[in-house]
Each structure stands twice: as structure tokens, then as C-alpha cells.
C-alpha positions, 0 to 999 in steps of 0.5 A: 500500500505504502508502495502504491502511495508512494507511486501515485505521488511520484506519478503526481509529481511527473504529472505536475511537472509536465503541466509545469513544463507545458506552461513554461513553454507556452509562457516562452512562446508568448513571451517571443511573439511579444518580443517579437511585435516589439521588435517589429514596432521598435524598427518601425518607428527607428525608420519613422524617426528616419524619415522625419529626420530627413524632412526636417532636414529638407525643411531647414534647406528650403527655409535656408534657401528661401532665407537667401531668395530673399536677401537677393530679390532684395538686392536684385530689387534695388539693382532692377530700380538702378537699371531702369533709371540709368536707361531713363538717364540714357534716354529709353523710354518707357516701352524700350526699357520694358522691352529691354528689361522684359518688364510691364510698362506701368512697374517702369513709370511707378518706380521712375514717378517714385525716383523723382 
């Protein structure tokens, strides 16, 4: 009797063992799907990360080039308004200096009417 105990104890023990070990592995296999989604999401926001850097990036160009755009239509500006009054000082009237400097004849006569 006390052998037959003993051996349904020991038969209990294997029993709880390989439930024991059942549960382990689907814990560790539960546990690698999640790794694994982490993973996935971690890469994913790594190339998010990527791709905003290399828009901000972009956007500082653009800002930078439109920066300079500005500075030089300003200059251009004031070289445009020399130009039309060193023609009007040679002498061109208004259409020849719009045909010259391909620009509307009433722009000419507002910046010669402002130069006076």
C-alpha cells in the first residue's frame, strides 16, 4: 500500500511537472511573439524617426534657401530700380526699357514717378 502511495505521488509529481513544463513553454512562446511585435514596432518607428529626420532636414534647406531668395530679390530689387533709371538717364523710354528689361510698362513709370 505504502508502495502504491508512494507511486501515485511520484506519478503526481511527473504529472505536475509536465503541466509545469507545458506552461513554461507556452509562457516562452508568448513571451517571443511579444518580443517579437516589439521588435517589429521598435524598427518601425527607428525608420519613422528616419524619415522625419530627413524632412526636417529638407525643411531647414528650403527655409535656408528661401532665407537667401530673399536677401537677393532684395538686392536684385534695388539693382532692377538702378537699371531702369540709368536707361531713363540714357534716354529709353518707357516701352524700350520694358522691352529691354522684359518688364510691364506701368512697374517702369511707378518706380521712375517714385525716383523723382
Amino acid at each position: 500500500m505504502l508502495k502504491k502511495l508512494t507511486r501515485r505521488q511520484d506519478d503526481q509529481k511527473q504529472a505536475a511537472r509536465k503541466l509545469l513544463a507545458l506552461q513554461v513553454t507556452e509562457i516562452e512562446e508568448i513571451s517571443e511573439r511579444l518580443f517579437s511585435k516589439i521588435d517589429e514596432k521598435v524598427r518601425a518607428l527607428k525608420a519613422l524617426e528616419t524619415r522625419l529626420d530627413q524632412k526636417i532636414a529638407c525643411l531647414e534647406e528650403l527655409i535656408h534657401r528661401a532665407e537667401k531668395a530673399e536677401l537677393s530679390s532684395g538686392q536684385a530689387g534695388e539693382s532692377r530700380y538702378r537699371e531702369i533709371a540709368h536707361l531713363a538717364a540714357k534716354g529709353l523710354n518707357i516701352d524700350a526699357i520694358a522691352g529691354v528689361l522684359d518688364m510691364p510698362k506701368g512697374e517702369i513709370e511707378l518706380i521712375l514717378s517714385l525716383r523723382k
